[in-house]
N, C-alpha and C positions, 0 to 999 in steps of 0.2 A: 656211109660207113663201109669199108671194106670189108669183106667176108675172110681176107686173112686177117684180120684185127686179131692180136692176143690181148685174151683178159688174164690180169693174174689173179688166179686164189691161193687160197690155204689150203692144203691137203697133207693131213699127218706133220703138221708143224712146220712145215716148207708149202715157201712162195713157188709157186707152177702155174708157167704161162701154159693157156688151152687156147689153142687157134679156134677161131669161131663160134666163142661158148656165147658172146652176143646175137649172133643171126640164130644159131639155135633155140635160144632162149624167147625169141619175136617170133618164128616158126610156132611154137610149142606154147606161147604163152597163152593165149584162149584155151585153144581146145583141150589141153592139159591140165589146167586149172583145177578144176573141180574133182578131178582120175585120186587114186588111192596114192599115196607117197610109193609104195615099190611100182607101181607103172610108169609113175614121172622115171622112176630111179633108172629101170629097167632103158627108157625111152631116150634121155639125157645119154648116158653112155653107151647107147648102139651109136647115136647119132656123132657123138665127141669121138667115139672110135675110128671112124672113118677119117679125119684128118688129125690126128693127136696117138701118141702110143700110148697106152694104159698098160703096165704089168701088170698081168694073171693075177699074181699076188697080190695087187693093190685094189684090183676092182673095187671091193668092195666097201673101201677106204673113198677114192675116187666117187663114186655112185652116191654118196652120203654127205660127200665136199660138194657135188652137182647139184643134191634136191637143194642144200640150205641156200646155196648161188640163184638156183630157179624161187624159191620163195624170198630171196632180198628182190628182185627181180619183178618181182608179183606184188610187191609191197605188203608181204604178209610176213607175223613171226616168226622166228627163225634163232636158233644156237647155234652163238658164235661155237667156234673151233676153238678149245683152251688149249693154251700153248704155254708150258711152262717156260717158254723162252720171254722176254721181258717186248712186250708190243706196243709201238711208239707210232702214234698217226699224226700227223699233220693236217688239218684241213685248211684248205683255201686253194682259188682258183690259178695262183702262179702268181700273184702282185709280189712285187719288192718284200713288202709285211712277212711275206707267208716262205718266200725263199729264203729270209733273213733268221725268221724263226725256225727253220729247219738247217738251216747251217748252224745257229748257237747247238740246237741239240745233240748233232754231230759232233762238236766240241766240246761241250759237255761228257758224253758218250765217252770221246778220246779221253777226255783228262783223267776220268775213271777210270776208265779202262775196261770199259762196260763193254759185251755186246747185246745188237738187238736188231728186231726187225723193224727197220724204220721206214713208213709208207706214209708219200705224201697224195694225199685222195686231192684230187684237182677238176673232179666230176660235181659239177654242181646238185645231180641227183642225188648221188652220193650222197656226198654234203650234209644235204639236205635228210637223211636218212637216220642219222646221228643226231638228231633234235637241237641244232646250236643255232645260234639265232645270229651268228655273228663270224665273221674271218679275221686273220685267220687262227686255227682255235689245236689246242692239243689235245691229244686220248693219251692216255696209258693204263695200258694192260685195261681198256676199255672204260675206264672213268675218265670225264670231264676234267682237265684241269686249269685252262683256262680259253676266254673266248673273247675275242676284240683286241688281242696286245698280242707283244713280241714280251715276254718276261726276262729281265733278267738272268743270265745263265747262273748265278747264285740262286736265285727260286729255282732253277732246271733241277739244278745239283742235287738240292732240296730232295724234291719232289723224288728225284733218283736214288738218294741214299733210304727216304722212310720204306724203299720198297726191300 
């Protein structure tokens, strides 16, 4: 793994790549573990500072985006980031299934005239993190809606108007 790896998160409703927030996070992950949430917080963003720019004014937006990253990380509980913008995941590791069903929702998307933030997780940890038993599988706005199929873009639509 390269140490310029960008990971992207969430922060304040936008996707932001952080260079190194993986090596940080194997750095930090024992001995930090057990520490109070503002030491991790405090610890996360000295270290992200140094190759990543953080505005003044967002630290502490940033710092809060970090601990929830360091405890998906850790495999422990953690609040997602609510984002009134409409959030569409795709899981599965890259097969034909899992590109095909991320292109209908794109299409869908368009025909609507929808937008969204569309993230295809192709991380088997990931994945695996989201309790689905199966690829590849959709979220939106963070429920299950389905796992082991491509759905027809009529169910997408569906799915997209009851929201």
């Amino acid at each position: 793994m390269s140490q310029d790896e960008v990971t992207r998160i969430r922060i304040n409703k936008q996707s932001i790549g952080i260079i190194g927030l993986t090596r940080v996070m194997q750095e930090m992950g024992k001995e930090y573990a057990g520490r109070p949430d503002n030491e991790v917080q405090t610890e996360l963003a000295r270290r992200i500072s140094k190759r990543n720019y953080v505005p003044g004014s967002a630290k502490e937006v940033y710092s809060k985006s970090l601990l929830r990253e360091f405890n998906k990380f850790l495999g422990r509980p953690y609040e997602e980031d609510v984002s009134e913008e409409l959030e569409i995941k795709v899981l599965g590791p890259g097969c034909d299934q899992c590109d095909r069903l991320e292109k209908e929702l794109m299409e869908a998307l368009a025909e609507m005239d929808l937008s969204a933030d569309l993230e295809h997780v192709r991380d088997l940890k990931e994945i695996g993190r989201y309790g689905v038993m199966g690829t590849p599988a959709v979220i939106i706005n963070g429920k299950v809606k389905c796992v082991g199929s491509v759905p027809h873009r009529e169910k997408i639509i569906q799915w997209l108007k009851e929201l």
